[in-house]
N, C-alpha and C positions, 0 to 999 in steps of 0.2 A: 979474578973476575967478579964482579959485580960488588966490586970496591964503592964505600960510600951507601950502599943499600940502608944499611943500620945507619944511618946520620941523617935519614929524612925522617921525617914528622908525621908518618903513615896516619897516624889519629887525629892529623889536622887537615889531609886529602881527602876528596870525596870522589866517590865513583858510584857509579848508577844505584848500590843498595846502603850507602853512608860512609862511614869512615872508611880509608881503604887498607884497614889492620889486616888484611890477609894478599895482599899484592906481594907483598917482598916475599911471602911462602909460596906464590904462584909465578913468582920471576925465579927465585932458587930452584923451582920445581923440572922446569926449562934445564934445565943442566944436567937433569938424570939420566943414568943407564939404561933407565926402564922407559921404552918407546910409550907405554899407555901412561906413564906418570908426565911423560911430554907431553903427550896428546890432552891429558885430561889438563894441564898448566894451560896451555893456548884454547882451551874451550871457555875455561876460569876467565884466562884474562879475556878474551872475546866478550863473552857475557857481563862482565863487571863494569871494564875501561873503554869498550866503544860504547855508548849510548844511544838506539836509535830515535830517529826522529830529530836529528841534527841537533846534537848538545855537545859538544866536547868539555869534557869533564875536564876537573883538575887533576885526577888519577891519571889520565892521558897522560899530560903534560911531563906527568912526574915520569912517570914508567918508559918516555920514548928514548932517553937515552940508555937506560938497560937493556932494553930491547936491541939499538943498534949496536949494540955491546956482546949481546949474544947470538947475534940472528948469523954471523962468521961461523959459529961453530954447532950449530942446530942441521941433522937432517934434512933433506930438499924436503920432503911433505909440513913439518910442525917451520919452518922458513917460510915457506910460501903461505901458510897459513895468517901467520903474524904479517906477514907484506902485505898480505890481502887488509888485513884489520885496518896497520895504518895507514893506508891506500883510504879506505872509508872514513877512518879518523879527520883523515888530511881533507879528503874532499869536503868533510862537515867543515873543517874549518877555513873553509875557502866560502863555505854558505851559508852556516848556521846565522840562524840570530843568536844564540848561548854560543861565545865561544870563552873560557878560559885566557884569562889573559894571557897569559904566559906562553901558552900554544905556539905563535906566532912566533917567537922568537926560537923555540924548542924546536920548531918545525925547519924553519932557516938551517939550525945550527945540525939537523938530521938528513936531510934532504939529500946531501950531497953522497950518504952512506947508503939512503935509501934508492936515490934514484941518483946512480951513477952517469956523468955526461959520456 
C-alpha cells in the first residue's frame, strides 16, 4: 500500500504552508494502529491539503490518489473524515478561480471510488 509514495517530488508540491515534505508522513500515518495517530494524520492533512477560501493546491492533486488508496481500509470515523475533505476539495474545484491543473483530471480518475454510482 501506498506504493509509489517515495517517487513523487514532495519538495516540488505545494500545499497551504510550502513544500509539502511532510504529506507522505501524514499519508503513512493513516495506516497506524494507533486511532490518535489516525486522527492527528487526517487533521494534518485537513489543515495543509484543503485550503480554504477556494484554492486547490497541488498537494491535493498529488495526495488524492493515496487517499483512494486507503480510505478501503481506514475506520468509518478518520474515512468519513477524509470524504468530507475531498467532498470540499472537489467542490473548490468545481469553483475556485485557483484551481491546480492537474485537479481536474485526478478528480475524473477518483470520482468513481469516491462517489460510487
Amino acid at each position: 500500500m501506498l506504493e509509489g509514495l517515495n517517487s513523487v517530488a514532495w519538495h516540488e508540491i505545494d500545499h497551504a504552508y510550502g513544500p509539502a515534505l511532510d504529506t507522505p508522513g501524514h499519508l503513512r500515518a493513516l495506516l497506524s494502529n494507533d486511532p490518535e495517530v489516525v486522527a492527528q494524520a487526517v487533521k494534518d492533512l485537513d489543515r495543509t491539503v484543503h485550503e480554504e477560501g477556494g484554492f486547490v493546491c497541488p498537494a491535493a492533486t498529488a495526495v488524492l490518489p493515496f487517499l483512494v488508496e486507503v480510505l478501503p481500509v481506514l475506520e468509518p470515523g478518520p474515512r468519513a473524515a477524509l470524504l468530507d475533505m475531498i467532498e470540499r476539495i472537489a467542490d473548490d474545484g468545481e469553483n475556485a478561480e485557483q484551481v491546480d491543473p492537474g485537479w481536474p483530471a485526478a478528480w475524473a480518475r477518483a470520482r468513481p471510488a469516491i462517489r460510487p454510482a
